[in-house]
N, C-alpha and C positions, 0 to 999 in steps of 0.2 A: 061513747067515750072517745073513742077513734075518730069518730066526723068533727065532736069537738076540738080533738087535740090539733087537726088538720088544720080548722077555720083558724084557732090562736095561729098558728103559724103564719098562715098565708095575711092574717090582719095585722101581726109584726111587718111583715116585710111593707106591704101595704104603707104602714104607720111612716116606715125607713124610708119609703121614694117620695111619702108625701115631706116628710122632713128633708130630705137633699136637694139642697142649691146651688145649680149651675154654674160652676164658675166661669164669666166672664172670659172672652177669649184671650184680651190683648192682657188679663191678667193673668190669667194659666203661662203666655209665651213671657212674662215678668220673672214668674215666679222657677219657672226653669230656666233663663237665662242666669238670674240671684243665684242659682243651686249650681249649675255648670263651672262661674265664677269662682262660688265656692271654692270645689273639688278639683276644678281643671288644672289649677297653677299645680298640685300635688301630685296629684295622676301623669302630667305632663312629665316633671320632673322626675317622678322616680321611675318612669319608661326612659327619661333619658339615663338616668345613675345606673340604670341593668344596662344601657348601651354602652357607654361610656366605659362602667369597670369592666365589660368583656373585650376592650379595645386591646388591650395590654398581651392578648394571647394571641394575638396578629405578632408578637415580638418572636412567640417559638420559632425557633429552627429544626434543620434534621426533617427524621422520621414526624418527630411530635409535630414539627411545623405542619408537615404535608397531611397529617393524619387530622390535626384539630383546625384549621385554617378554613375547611368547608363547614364546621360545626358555625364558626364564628363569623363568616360571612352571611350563613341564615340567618343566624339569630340578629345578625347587628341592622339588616336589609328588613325584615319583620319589624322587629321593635319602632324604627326609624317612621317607618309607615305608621307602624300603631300610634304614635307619639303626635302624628298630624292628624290621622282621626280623631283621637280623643278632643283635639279643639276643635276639628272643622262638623268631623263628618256626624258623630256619636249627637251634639246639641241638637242638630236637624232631626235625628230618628228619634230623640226622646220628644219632641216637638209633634211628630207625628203621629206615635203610636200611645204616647202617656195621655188618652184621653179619658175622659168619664168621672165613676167615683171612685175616690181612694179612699182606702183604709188608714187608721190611723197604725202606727208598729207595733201597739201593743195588742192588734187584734189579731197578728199574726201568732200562732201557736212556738211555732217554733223560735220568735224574736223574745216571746214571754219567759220559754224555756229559759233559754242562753241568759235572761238578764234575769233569773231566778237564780239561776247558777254564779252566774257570776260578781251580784251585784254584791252580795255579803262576803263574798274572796275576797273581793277589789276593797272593802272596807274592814276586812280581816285583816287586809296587807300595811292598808293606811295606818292602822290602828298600830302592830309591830312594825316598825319600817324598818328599824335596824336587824330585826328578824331576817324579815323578809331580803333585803339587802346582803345578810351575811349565807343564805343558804345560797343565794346566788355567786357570788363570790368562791362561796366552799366549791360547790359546783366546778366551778372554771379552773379553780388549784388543782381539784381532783383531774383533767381533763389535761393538766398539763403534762404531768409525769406519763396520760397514757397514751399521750402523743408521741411523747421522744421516745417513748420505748416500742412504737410500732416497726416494722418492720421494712427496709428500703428496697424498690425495684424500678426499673424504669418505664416498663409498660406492663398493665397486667396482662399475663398471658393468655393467649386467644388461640379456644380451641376449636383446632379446624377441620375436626371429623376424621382425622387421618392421624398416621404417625410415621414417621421418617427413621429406618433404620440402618446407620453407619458406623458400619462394623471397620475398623483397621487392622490388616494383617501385616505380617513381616515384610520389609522390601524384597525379598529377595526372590516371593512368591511366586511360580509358576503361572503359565494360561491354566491351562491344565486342570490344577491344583483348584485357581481360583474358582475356576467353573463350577468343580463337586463343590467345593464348598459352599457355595451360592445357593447349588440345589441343594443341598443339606439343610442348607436356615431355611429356606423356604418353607420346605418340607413341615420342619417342626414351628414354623411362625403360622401355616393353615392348619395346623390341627385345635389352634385353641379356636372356641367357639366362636367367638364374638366379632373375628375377621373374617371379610368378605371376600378382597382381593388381595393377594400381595404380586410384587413385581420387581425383580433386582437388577441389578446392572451392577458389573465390574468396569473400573476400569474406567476412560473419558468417552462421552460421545464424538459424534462427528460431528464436531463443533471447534473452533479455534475459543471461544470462551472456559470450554472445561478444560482443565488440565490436571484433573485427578489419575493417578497413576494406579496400575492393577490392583493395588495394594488396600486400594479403596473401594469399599461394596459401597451401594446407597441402595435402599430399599424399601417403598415407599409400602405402606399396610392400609388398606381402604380396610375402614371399620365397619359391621353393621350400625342399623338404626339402634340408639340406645335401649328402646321397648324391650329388643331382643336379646340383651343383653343377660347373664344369670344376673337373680337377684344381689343387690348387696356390691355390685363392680362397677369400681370408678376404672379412668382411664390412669392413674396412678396405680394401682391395683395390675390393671393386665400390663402397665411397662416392666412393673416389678415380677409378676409372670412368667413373662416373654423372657427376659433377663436372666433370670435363673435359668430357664432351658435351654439357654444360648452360651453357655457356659462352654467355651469350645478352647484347647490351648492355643496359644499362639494367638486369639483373635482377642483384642480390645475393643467392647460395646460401644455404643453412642446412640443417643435416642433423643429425637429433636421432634420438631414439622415440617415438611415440605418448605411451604411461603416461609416460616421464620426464620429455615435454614439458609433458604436463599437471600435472605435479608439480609444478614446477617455479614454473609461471603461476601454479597456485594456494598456492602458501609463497608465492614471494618477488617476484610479478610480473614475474621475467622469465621470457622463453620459451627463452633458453640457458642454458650451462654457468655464464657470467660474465658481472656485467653494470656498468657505471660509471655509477652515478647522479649526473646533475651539478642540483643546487640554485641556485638563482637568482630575482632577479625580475624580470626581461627574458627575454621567448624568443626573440630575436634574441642578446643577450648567449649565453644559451643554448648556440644552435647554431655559433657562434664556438666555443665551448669545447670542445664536442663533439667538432667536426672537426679541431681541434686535439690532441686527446687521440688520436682516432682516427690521427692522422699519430707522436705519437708511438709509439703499441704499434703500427706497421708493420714488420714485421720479425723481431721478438720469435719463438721457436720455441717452437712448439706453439698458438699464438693460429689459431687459423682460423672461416672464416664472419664476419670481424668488418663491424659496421652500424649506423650514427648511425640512432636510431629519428628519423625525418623530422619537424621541428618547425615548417619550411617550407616551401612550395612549393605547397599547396594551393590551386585555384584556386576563385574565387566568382563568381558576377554580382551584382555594386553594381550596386541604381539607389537614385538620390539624387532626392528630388521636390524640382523648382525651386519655390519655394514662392513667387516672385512671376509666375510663370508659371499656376499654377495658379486665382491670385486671378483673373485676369483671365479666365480660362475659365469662372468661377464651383463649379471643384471643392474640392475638400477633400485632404487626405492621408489620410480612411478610403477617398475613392473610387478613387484611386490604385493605395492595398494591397489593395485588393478585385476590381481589376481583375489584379492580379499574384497572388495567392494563387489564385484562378480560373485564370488562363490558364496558370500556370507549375504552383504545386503543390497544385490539383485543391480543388474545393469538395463536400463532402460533402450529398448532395442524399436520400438517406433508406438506412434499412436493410432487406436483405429476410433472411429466415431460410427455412433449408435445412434441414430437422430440427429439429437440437439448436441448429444451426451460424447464429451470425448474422454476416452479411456488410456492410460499408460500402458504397454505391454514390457513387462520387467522378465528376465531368466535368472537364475542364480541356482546352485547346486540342490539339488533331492535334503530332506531332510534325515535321511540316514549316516550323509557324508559330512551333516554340521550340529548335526546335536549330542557332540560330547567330545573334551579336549583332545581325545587321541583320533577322531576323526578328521578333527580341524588339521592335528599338525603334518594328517597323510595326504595333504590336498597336494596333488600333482603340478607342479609348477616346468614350465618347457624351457631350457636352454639353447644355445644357437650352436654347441661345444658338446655338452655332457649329458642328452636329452633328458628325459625327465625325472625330477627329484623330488622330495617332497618339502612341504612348506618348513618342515621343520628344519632342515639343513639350512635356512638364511635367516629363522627367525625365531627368538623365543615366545613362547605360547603359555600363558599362564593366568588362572580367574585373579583376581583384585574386586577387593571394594573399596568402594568410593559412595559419594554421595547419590542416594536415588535420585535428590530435586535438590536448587540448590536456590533459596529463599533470600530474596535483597527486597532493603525499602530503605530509603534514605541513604542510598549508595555506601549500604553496610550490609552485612551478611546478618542473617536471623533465624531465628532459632523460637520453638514456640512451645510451651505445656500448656495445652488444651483440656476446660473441663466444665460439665453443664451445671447448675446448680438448682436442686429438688429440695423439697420438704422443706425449705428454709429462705426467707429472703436473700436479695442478691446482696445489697449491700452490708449488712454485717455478715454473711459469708466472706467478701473479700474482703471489711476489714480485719478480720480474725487471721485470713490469709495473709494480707500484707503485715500484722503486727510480727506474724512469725517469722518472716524472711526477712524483716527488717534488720536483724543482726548478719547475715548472709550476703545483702546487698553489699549494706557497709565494707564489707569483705573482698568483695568482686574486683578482680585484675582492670588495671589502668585499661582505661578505650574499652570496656565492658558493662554494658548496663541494664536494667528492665524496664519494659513498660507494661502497664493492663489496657487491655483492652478488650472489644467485645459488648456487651449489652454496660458494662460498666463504663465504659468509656461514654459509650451515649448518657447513663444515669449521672454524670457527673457533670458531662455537659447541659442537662436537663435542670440540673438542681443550682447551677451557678446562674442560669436563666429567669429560674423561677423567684433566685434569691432578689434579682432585680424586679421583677415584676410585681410581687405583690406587695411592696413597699408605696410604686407607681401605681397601683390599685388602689389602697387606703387615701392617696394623696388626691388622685382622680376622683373617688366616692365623696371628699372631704370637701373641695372646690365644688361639684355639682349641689350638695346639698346647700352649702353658703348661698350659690345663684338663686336656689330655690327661697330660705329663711329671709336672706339679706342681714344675719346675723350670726357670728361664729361664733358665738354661744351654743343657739340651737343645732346649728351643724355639729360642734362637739359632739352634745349628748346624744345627737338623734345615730352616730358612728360607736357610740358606747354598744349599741344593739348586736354587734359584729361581733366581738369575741365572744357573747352568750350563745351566737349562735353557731361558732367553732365547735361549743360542748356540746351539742348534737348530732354534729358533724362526725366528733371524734368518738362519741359512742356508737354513733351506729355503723363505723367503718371497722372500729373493736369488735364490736359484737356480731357483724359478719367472716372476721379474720380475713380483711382484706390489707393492703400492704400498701403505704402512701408510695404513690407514684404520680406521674404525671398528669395521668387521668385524675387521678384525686385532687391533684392541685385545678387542674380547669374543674372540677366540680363544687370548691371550695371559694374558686374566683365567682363563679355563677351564682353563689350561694348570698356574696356579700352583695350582690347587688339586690338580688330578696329579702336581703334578711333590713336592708333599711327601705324598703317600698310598705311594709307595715307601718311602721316605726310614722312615717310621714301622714297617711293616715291616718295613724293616731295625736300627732301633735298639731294636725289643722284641725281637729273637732275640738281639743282642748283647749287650744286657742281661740276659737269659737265661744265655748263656754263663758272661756276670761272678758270676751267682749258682752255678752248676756249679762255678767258681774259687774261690768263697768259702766253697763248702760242702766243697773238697776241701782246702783250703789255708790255709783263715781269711783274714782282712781284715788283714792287716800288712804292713806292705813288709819283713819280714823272712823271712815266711811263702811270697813272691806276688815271685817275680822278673819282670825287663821280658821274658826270655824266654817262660816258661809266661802273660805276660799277652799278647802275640804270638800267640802261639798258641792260644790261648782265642778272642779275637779272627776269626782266621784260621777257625776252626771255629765261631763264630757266623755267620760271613758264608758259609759253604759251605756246610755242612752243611742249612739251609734256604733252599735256593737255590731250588728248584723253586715256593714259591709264590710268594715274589721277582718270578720272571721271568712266572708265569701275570698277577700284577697289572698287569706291564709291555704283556703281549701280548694281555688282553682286550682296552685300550683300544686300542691299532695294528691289532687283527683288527676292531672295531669303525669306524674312523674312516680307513682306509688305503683301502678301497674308493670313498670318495668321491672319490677326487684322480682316478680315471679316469669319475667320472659326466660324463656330457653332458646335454645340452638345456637349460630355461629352467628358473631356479634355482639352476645348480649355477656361474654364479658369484659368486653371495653368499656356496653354502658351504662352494669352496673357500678363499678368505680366512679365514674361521674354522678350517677344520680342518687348514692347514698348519702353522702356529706351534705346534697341540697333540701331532702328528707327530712333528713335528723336536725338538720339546721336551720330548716323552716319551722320547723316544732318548737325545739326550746326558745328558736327568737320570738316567735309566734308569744309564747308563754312568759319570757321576757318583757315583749312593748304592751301587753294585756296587764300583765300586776306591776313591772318594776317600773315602765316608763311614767305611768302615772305618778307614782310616788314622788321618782327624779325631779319632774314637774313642779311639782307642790313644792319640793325642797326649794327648788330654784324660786317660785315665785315668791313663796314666805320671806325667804333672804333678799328678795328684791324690795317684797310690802316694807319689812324691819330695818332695812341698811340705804334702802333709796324713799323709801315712803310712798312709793308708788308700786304697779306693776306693768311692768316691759311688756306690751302685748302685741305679736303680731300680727299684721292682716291676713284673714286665712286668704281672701279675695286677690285677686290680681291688683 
């Protein structure tokens, strides 16, 4: 039985090579030239329409510019290239390597599959249109409301392994002072588990860029590797933690990242999320306002770390020389400040050099004779008459506060409530802020006023950017596809494919709980230019079709029934299904792998590449059941109202 079953075999195959006929060379190189022509004009153009609508993100500015500007240089320098291959170089390689015997598509298993599946959908859909038309539709309603109710920020936050912690004490704080307290937090920031290093600094370095005063801790916490983490802890989790055991009087928390702290300082001058800059020309007025504002965003969800940058409280030592005191001693007011710039803050008596390195040598009094007011006013002063007296006989001696730091921008004095914003997007955080101060502002003294600023400042800047560009995107996608059609008919419908494919965009940015931002909009820009490279296609095979129908039936509506154009239809859309769905699935085999990436990075690029995800699916599922339909509507109304049907060349 076995030897027989063997010989059947080997005498099919046998029967196969004696029945296959060589095709011809110069007609094999005919017959892929006809097929290139075909497809080329399509291919071509919708590598141009993803070049084209990614052009517009060249317009960002800021942060977003410099962040997405290399994105879009690769891709635009790629595509460009690909777009000349597919004419020049791709004909020669099919030329080369497409030789022998071919199959025909329905011997392929999985071409049979797909158009088993699909071929009774696609005549399910024909059959309801208005069905099928209105789920989509519903679709897209439902998509809108959960869009506008997503959540606004300006960049997704990106975690960078670390945590920044900037604690503010009172102005008035001690060396001393500030130092235990340093080791104190430290102390209690290494005992939770999951930190590896931490390292503080009071106070500014030696740097002319820092100008943080002692009052300011910064405290950078290197985290272990996540693995080692206890089960069950995000990094939300150990700030909340951390936070609660830092609970210390007198010290206001703040908890950032290193890089986006300093990003931060250096755009917008603030060192958080959001900041209220109050304008004025009183810094008493000032800090009334301040505290005021500060009382109202109390409360508010998702405001946290919030902090009146200190515009008082700073202490000094006033001396004031009595200047009819001094007459009678026979001094001066240089001898006075010469005895005080000496004893207090040190007289420069020569330099010596160490190498390279030259050093100042200063004197100035023991710190027993100047740290505290009754030592100050015993400081010995020499007369030329009454020898020596002490400082407090010419001069009054007394602490004062005054401003620690004293903040201008736009040759006005400022004033600032500082505060980060967690658990809750940025921008309805501050509009819920701003509706509330809105009565307050209104209120605010002549030559007094607010601004925000901070990561909202850039999110505003970002969204009045975006508001122009993707307008110049639909316009751009609209014009390339007309070059491609040479008919703004087909360019319309073949742009209908875009907001079906917004509804996958917007679920599956939902259904991850991620917050449109800027990323999302370049992901969503990237997305339209995919979501019509299907679309295209599909409407050169069905065009194709229409010319099959024309060539067997002529061009009449007496020739060319709504049935046989049904079904024409129906077999443009099946029949070349297979590279259809390859277009659909390079970019998902491409871009699907990222939604499970980890580490530092991958959350910038998961907001990019969910909208192009979700967006390639339902367009995907759109140009497969709805485009057809569209088609058929159109040409029915073309067969009934012109008597013919409009048919394009799919061909160059």
């Amino acid at each position: 039985m076995k030897t027989n079953w063997f010989k059947n075999i080997f005498r099919k195959k046998d029967k196969e090579k004696d029945s296959y006929v060589k095709i011809p060379e110069d007609i094999r190189l005919k017959i892929i030239e006809k097929s290139s022509l075909q497809v080329s004009r399509g291919v071509f153009f919708s590598t141009v329409i993803i070049v084209v609508s990614f052009l517009p993100v060249f317009m960002l500015t800021g942060q977003e510019g410099k962040l997405f500007h290399p994105l879009a240089y690769t891709k635009t320098f790629i595509l460009i290239v690909d777009a000349i291959l597919v004419l020049t170089l791709a004909p020669v390689l099919i030329s080369f390597f497409m030789k022998g015997k071919f199959k025909d598509d329905n011997k392929n298993p999985i071409n049979r599959g797909l158009e088993r599946i699909y071929e009774p959908l696609i005549r399910w859909c024909m059959k309801w249109k208005k069905t099928t038309l209105g789920i989509n539709i519903l679709a897209l309603l439902i998509s809108i409301p959960m869009i506008m109710n997503l959540g606004r920020e300006f960049m997704p936050p990106l975690d960078e392994g670390s945590l920044l912690f900037m604690p503010v004490t009172l102005p008035d704080i001690s060396n001393s002072e500030a130092k235990r307290l340093l080791q104190v937090q430290d102390k209690i920031i290494k005992g939770i588990p999951e930190v590896d290093h931490v390292l503080g600094k009071a106070g500014r370095a030696n740097t002319a860029t820092d100008n943080s005063p002692i009052s300011m801790i910064e405290t950078i916490i290197l985290l272990k590797p996540q693995s080692e983490w206890r089960e069950g802890k995000t990094k939300d989790d150990l700030i909340n933690e951390l936070n609660a055991k830092l609970q210390i009087p007198g010290v206001t928390n703040g908890w950032t990242m290193p890089i986006s702290n300093r990003i931060n300082m250096l755009s917008t001058g603030i060192r958080t999320d959001v900041g209220v800059k109050v304008y004025g020309q009183n810094l008493d007025s000032i800090a009334v306002l301040s505290e005021k504002i500060k009382k109202e965003l109390t409360g508010i969800e998702g405001i946290k770390d919030m902090y009146v940058e200190p515009i008082t409280g700073g202490k000094y030592v006033d001396i004031e020389v009595k200047r009819e005191e001094i007459g009678r001693y026979g001094l001066s007011v240089d001898d006075v400040n010469a005895v005080v710039e000496s004893a207090l803050g040190g007289m420069k008596l020569t330099t010596t050099v160490e190498g390279r390195q030259r050093f100042s040598v200063n004197a100035r009094y023991g710190q027993d004779f100047r740290n505290n007011l009754e030592s100050l006013r015993r400081l010995p002063m020499q007369t030329m008459e009454f020898g020596s007296i002490p400082l407090s006989a010419v001069a009054d001696i007394r602490l004062t506060e005054g401003p620690p730091m004293i903040n201008s921008e736009n040759a006005m004095l400022r004033g600032t409530v500082l505060f980060n914003v967690r658990d809750r997007d940025l921008g309805s955080t501050v509009e819920e802020a701003q509706a509330k101060l809105n009565n307050m502002v209104n209120k605010m003294p002549k030559g007094y006023f607010v601004e925000w600023s901070g990561q909202y400042e850039n999110l505003i800047r970002g969204e009045q950017t975006l508001k122009m560009i993707m307008p110049l995107v639909l316009i751009v996608i609209f014009l390339s596809m007309y070059f491609a059609f040479n008919s703004y008919r087909e360019a319309f419908f073949n742009l209908i494919s875009i907001p079906f494919a917004l509804i996958g965009g917007v679920f599956m940015i939902s259904l991850w709980g991620v917050n449109l931002s800027v990323a999302v909009a370049v992901g969503f820009i990237a997305l339209f230019g995919l979501a019509v490279e299907t679309g295209i296609v599909m409407v050169i095979y069905l065009n194709d079709a229409m010319i099959q129908l024309i060539a067997k039936n002529g061009n009449s509506r007496e020739t060319i029934t709504n049935e046989e154009l049904r079904e024409y239809v129906i077999n443009g859309a099946a029949k070349r299904l297979r590279p259809k769905i390859m277009t659909v699935c390079v970019t998902l085999f491409g871009l699907v792998p990222i939604l499970w990436s980890h580490g530092v990075g991958s959350d910038m690029m998961k907001p990019i590449v969910l909208p192009m995800v979700g967006g390639v699916f339902t367009s995907a599922i759109h140009i497969l059941l709805v485009t057809p339909i569209i088609f058929y509507m159109q040409k029915e109304w073309e067969l009934n109202k012109l008597g013919k049907i409009d048919v394009l060349d799919a061909s160059h």
